[in-house]
C-alpha positions in Angstrom: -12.1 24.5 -22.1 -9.4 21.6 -22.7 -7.5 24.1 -24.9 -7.5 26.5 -22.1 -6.1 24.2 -19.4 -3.3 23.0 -22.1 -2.5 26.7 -22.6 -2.2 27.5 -18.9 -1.2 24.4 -17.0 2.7 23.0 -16.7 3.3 20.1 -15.3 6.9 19.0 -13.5 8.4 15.9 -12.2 8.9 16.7 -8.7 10.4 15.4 -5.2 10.6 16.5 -1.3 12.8 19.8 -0.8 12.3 21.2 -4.4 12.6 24.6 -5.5 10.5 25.9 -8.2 10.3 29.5 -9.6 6.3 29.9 -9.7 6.2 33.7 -11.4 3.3 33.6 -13.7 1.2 31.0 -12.0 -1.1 31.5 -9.2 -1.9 28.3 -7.8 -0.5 25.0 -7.7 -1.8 20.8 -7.3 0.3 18.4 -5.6 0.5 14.7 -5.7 1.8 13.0 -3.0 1.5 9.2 -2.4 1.2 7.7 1.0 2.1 4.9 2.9 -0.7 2.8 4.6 -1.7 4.1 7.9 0.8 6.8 7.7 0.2 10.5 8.3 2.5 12.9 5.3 2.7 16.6 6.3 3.7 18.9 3.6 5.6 22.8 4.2 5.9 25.4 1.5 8.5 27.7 2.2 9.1 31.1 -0.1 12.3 33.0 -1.1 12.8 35.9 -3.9 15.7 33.7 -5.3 16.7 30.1 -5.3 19.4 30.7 -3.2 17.2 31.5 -0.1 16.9 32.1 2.6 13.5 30.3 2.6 10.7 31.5 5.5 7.6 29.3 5.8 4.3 30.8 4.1 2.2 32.4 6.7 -0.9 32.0 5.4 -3.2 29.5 6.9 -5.0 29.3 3.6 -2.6 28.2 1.3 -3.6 24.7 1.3 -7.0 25.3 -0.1 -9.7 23.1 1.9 -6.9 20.9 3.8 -6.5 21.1 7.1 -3.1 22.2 8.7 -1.3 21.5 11.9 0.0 24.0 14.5 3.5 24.5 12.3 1.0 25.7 9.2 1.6 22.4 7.6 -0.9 20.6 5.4 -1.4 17.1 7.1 -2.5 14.4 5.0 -3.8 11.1 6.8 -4.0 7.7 5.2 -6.2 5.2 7.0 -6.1 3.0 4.3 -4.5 -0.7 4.2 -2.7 0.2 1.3 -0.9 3.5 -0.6 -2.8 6.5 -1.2 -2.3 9.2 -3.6 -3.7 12.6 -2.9 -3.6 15.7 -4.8 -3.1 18.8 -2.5 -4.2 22.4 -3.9 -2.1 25.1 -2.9 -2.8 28.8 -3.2 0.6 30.8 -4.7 -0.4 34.1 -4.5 0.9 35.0 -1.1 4.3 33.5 -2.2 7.4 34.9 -3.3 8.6 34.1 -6.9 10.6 31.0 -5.7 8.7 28.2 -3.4 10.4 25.1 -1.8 8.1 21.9 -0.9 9.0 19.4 1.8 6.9 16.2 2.4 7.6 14.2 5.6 6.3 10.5 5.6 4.9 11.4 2.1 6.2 11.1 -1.5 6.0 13.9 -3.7 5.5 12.8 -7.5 5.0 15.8 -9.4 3.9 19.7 -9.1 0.8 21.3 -11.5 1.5 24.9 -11.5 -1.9 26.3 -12.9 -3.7 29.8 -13.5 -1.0 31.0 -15.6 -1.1 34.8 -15.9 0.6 34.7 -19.2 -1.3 32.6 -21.8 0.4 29.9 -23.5 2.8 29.5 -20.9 6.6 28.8 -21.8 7.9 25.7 -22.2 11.4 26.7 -20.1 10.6 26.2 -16.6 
């Protein structure tokens, strides 16, 4: 099992309005730290190419088990006194090769593309 996840996992350094190219991987975790009592909402937006033009993902699934708002956004609420981090599954498949994530009140730290079609995956992303 460990061997597996090294094999099919990569792991970026990531911040709000990134573009990645996610060919090969079919799902995606998150982590985005928030602020105490704030509320973060995060929009994934698709294009073929990193140049754009980027359309919001329509699928009210691709945050798997988090609730969205009316915009399709996954909201994220800290009730907390102090910082939060949470780690937000997405769902890639519905996306186009290239995906841009936005965080509003949130911090994004870094993006876990996982379920790599193509096993090891490449170390040039």
């Amino acid at each position: 099992m460990k061997r597996a996840l090294f094999d099919t996992v990569t792991v970026l350094p990531f911040a709000s309005g990134n573009v990645v190219d996610r060919t090969g991987y079919e799902s995606a975790v998150l982590a985005v730290t928030v602020e105490a009592s704030q509320t973060a909402t995060i929009k994934v937006e698709t294009a073929d190419s990193t140049a754009g033009p980027y359309e919001p993902v329509k699928d009210s699934r691709i945050f798997v088990d988090n609730p969205v708002n009316e915009d399709g956004e996954a909201v994220i609420e800290n009730e907390a006194e102090a910082q939060a981090v949470a780690n937000l599954d997405i769902d890639l498949i519905g996306c186009k090769s290239c995906v841009k994530i936005t965080a509003t009140n949130g911090t994004i730290g870094a993006l876990a593309l996982g379920d790599a079609t193509n096993c090891p995956v490449k170390e040039s992303i």
